[in-house]
C-alpha positions in Angstrom: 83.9 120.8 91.8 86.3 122.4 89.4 86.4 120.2 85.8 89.0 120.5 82.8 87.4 119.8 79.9 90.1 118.1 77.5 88.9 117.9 74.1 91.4 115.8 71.5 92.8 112.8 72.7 96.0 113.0 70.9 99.4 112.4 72.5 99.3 116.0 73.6 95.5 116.0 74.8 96.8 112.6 77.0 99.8 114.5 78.2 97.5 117.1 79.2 95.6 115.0 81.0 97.6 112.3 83.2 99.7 115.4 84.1 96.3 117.2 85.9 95.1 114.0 87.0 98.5 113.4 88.6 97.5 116.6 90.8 94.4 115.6 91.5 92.0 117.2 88.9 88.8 116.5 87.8 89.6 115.4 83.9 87.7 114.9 81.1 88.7 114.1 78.0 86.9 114.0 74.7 88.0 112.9 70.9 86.4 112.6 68.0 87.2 109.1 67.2 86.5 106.3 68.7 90.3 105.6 69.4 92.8 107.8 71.4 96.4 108.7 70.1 96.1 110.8 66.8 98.7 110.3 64.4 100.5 108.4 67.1 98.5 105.1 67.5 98.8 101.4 66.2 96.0 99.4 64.5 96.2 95.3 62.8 96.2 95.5 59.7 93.9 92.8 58.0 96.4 93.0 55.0 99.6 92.6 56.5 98.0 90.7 59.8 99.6 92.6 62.2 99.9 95.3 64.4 101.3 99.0 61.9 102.1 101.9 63.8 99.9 104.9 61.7 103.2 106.6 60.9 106.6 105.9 62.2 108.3 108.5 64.6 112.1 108.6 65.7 112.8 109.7 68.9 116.1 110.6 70.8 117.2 109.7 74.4 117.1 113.7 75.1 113.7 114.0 74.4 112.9 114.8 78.3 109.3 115.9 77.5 108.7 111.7 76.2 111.0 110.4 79.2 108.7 112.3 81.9 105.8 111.4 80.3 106.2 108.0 80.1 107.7 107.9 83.7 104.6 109.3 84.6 102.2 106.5 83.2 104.8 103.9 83.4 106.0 102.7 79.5 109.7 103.5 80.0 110.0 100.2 78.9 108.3 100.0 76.1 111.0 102.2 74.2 113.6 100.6 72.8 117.0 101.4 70.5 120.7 101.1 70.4 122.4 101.2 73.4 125.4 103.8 71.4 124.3 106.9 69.3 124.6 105.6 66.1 123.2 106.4 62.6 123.7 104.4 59.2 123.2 106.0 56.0 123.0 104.5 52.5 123.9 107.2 49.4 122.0 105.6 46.6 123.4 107.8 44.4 127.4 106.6 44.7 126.6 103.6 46.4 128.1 104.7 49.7 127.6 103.2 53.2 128.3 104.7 56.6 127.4 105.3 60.0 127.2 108.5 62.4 128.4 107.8 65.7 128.1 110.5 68.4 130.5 110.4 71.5 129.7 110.5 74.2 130.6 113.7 75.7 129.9 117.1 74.3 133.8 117.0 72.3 132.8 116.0 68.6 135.8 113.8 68.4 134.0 111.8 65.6 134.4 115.2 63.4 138.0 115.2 64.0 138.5 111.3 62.8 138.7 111.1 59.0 137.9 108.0 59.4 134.6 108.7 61.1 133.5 112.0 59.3 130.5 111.6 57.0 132.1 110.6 53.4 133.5 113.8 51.3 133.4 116.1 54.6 136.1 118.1 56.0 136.5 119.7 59.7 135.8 123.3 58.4 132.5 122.0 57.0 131.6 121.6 60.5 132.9 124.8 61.4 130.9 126.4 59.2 127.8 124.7 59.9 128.3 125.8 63.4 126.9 128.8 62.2 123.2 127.2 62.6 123.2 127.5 66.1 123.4 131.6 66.2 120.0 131.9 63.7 117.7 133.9 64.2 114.0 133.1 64.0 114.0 134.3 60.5 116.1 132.3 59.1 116.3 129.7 56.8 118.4 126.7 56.8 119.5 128.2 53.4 120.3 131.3 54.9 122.6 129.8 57.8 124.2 126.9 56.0 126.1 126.4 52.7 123.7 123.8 51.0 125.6 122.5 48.5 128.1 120.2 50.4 127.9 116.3 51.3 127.3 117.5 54.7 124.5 119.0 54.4 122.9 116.3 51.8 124.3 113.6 53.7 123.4 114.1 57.2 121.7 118.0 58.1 118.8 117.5 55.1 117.6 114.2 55.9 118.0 114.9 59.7 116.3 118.7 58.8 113.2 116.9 56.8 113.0 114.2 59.1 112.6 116.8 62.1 110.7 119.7 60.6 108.6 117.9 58.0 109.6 120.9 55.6 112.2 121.1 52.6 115.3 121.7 54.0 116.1 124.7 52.5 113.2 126.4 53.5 112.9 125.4 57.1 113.1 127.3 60.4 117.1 126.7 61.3 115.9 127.8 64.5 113.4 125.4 64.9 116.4 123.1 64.0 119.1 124.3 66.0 116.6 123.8 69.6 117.1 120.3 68.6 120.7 119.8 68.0 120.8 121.5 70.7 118.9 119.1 73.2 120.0 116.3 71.6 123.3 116.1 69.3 125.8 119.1 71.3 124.6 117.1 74.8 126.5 114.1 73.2 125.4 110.3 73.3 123.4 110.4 76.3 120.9 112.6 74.6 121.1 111.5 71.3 120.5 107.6 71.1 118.3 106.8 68.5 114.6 105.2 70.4 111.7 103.5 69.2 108.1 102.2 70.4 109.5 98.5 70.8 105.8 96.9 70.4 103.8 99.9 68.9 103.1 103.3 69.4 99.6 102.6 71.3 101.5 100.3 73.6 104.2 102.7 74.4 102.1 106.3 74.4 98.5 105.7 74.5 97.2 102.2 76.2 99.1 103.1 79.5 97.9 106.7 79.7 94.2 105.6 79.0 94.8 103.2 82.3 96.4 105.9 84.4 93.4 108.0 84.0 90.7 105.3 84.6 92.3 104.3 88.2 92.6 107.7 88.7 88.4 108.4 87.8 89.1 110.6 84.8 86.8 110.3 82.1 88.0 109.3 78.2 84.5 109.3 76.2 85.7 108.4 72.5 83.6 109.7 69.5 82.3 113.0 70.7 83.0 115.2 68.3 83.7 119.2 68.7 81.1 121.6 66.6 81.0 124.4 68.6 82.2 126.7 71.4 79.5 128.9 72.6 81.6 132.1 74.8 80.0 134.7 76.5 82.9 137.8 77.1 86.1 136.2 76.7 85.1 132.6 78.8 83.6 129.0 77.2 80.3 128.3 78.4 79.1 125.3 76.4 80.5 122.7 74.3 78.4 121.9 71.5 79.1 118.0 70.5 77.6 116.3 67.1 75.6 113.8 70.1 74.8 116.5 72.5 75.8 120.1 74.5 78.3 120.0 77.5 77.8 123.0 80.2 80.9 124.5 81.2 80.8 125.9 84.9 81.8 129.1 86.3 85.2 127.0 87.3 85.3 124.4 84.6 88.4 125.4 81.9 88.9 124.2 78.5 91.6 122.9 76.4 91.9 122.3 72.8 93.9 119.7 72.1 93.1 119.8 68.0 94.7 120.1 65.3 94.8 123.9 63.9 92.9 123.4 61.4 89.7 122.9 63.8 90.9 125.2 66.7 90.9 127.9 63.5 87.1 127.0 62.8 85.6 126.4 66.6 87.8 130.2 67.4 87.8 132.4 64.5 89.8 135.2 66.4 92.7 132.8 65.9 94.4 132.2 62.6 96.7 129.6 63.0 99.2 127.8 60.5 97.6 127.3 57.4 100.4 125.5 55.0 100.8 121.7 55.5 103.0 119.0 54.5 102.0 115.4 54.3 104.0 112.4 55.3 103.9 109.2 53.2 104.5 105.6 55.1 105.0 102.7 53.6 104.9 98.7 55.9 106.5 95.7 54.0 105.8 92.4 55.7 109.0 90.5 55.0 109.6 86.5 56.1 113.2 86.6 56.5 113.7 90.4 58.5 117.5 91.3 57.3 120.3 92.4 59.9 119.9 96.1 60.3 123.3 97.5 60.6 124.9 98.4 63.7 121.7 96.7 65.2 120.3 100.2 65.0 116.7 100.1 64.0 116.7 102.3 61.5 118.5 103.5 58.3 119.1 107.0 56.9 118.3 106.7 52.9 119.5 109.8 50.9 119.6 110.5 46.9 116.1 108.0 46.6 112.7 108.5 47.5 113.0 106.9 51.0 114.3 108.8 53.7 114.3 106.4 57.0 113.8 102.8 57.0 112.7 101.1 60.4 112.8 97.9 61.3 110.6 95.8 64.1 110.3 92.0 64.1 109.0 91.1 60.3 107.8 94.9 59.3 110.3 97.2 57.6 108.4 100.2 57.9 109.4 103.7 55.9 108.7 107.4 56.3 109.0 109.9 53.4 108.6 113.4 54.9 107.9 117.0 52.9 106.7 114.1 50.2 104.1 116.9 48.7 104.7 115.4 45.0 105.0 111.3 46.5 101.4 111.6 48.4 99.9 112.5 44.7 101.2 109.0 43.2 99.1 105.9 43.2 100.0 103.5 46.4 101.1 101.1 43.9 103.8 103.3 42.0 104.9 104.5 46.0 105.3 100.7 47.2 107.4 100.0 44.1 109.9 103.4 44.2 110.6 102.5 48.2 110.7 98.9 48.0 113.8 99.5 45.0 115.5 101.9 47.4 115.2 99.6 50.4 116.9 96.6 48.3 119.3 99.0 47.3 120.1 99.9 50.9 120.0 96.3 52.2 121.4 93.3 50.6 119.4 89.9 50.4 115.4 91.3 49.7 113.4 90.2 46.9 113.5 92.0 43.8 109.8 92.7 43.8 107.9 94.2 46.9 106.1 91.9 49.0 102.7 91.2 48.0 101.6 92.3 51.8 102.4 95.7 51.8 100.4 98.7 52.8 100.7 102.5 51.7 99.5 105.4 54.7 99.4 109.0 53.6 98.8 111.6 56.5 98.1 114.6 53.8 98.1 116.9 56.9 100.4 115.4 58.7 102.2 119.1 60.3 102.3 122.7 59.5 105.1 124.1 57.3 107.8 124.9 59.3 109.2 127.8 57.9 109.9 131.1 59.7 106.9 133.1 58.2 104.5 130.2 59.0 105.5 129.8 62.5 104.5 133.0 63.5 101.1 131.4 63.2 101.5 129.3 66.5 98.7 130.4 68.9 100.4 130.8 72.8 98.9 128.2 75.4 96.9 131.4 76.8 94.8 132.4 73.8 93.0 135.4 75.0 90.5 133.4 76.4 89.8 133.1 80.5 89.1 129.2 80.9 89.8 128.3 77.3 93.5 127.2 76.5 95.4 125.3 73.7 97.8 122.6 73.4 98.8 120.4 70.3 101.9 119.6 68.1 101.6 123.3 66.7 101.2 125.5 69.0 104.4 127.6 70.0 106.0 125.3 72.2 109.4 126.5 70.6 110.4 123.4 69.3 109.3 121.2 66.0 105.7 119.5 65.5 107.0 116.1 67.0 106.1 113.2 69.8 107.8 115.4 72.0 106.7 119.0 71.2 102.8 117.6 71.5 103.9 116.4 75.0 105.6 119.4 76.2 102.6 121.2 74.8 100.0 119.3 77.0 102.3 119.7 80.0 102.6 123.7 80.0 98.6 123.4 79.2 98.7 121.6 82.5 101.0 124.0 84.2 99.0 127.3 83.1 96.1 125.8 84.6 97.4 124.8 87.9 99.0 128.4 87.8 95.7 129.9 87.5 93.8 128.4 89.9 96.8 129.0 92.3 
């Protein structure tokens, strides 16, 4: 009988497989670790003494890759968020508060509202920035968008940053644009701000781990990847640290890894090779404050935080493209985002809670410029039974929750295609 070999266990490896064992397919599915999830997982923290997600991740009501998926295992409820598509920002720099409130149809009447417009913005500031949605896949934002308006440092650079992981300047406005598109131009349907309510295992990784055992596919945890043995241009053995895996005439392969290892295990690919890390920072607070608009989050700009999120006593936040922030002591980190959180939200202490705790993914995605992301490897890497899925392989949209999901799922597709 036919087996698909899945060998990661991150959230697109999972995708990959409940969407073949939904059809009916043999799966098994390997990691390194001995936890599933990747970079989206929760742990307890003996520190703080209670459940962290590993880094936080914003997601929007139009992300149709995370709604399928989690129809499919059965965690639409564990997502939660405002029920209107609203975003509060805090300028530290002239001590200015607002919020970003998308209609709800496709008409940007908010644009045409002085009163709603982002703070020293004008209508033909958006007319201009319209001009993002006609780049080119060699663009830059820089190259598409006049950077030096409150526009763009009020609301399209943190959004940018926040999406792509990459200055703002530098990144792919394509890469950009798919999401505005999905998202923003569909209007408040698709654009509601959503969270994991309880934790990112509970929402993405705990429920997909029990879909596959009642459906007999097999997770083995810390079984790590050394080598692909190939004869032609088809796997026939995977080489584990604790033992060798035959791959049958029928058996296919996917790599679910990051591009680092697929690079290693396949030499004939060169994938991206230019990371950014992502700094997170957990303050266990007693008294949570009132979030504004009863958002969740917070949109920081002219500070060192960029998004604030809030779950029960936790106020948890994410500094993206923090290249110079990851070299600092967790110390000197905890202190320069705790001052910008009091400064965004009345009432905290002056000093940071004594339980805090500091996470730096170094790696956390590729660059996403437009010369580095004509490094992403296709699904189909020139390989018969061996194919690729992960957050940065060309899926045509950003290294996020939902890009690793849609990757796993067209892994899943090819491979039904092919034995059709």
């Amino acid at each position: 009988m036919q087996r698909v070999h899945i060998v990661g266990a991150g959230i697109s490896g999972l995708a990959c497989a409940v969407r073949l064992a939904s059809e009916g397919h043999n799966v098994i599915l390997y990691e390194g670790a001995r936890h599933a999830g990747g970079r989206c997982r929760s742990f307890h923290d003996d520190h703080l003494d209670c459940t962290i997600d590993n880094g936080n991740h914003l997601l929007l009501s139009g992300n149709t890759g995370v709604q399928d998926y989690l129809a499919l295992i059965g965690g639409e409820a564990e997502l939660t968020g405002p029920e209107r598509a609203v975003f509060p920002f805090v300028d530290l720099a002239f001590n200015l508060k607002w919020t970003v409130e998308i209609d709800e149809s496709w008409w940007p009447g908010w644009v045409l509202n002085r009163k709603r417009r982002i703070p020293g913005t004008g209508i033909w500031d958006y007319v201009k920035s319209s001009r993002l949605m006609t780049a080119s896949e060699n663009d830059t934002l820089q190259d598409v968008i006049d950077t030096d308006t409150n526009l763009f440092r009020r609301f399209i650079e943190p959004l940018t940053v926040g999406v792509l992981n990459t200055p703002a300047e530098t990144g792919s406005a394509a890469l950009l644009a798919k999401v505005i598109r999905e998202t923003f131009i569909r209007g408040a349907r698709a654009c509601r701000p959503r969270m994991a309510k309880h934790g990112l295992s509970q929402t993405f990784v705990d429920p997909a781990l029990r879909y596959l055992k009642d459906r007999n596919a097999r997770f083995e945890p810390n079984r790590r990847l050394r080598k692909i043995s190939t004869e032609g241009q088809r796997a026939v053995a995977l080489a584990f640290v604790d033992g060798k895996q035959t791959i049958n005439a029928t058996d296919m392969v996917v790599l679910a890894l990051p591009a680092q290892a697929v690079g290693t295990l396949l030499p004939a690919i060169e994938p991206p090779c230019k990371f950014h890390p992502i700094v997170n920072a957990h303050f266990r607070v007693d008294d949570p404050p009132e979030v504004p608009e009863q958002a969740g989050l917070i949109g920081i700009v002219g500070g060192t935080a960029q998004w604030v999120f809030f779950r029960d006593n936790i106020i948890s936040v994410t500094v993206s493209a923090a290249d110079e922030l990851a070299q600092k002591s967790n110390e000197s980190i905890a202190n320069k985002i705790w001052r910008d959180v009091r400064a965004a939200i009345s009432g905290l202490p002056e000093e940071p809670p004594q339980r805090h705790r500091v996470i730096k993914e170094r790696r956390a995605t590729f660059s996403q410029t437009p010369r580095a992301i004509r490094y992403r490897a296709p699904c189909r890497c020139g390989f018969d039974n061996i194919f690729l899925a992960g957050d940065w392989v060309d899926t045509g949209l950003p290294a996020t929750i939902e890009g690793s999901i849609l990757s796993g799922f067209e892994a899943a597709r090819v491979i039904a295609a092919v034995n059709s």
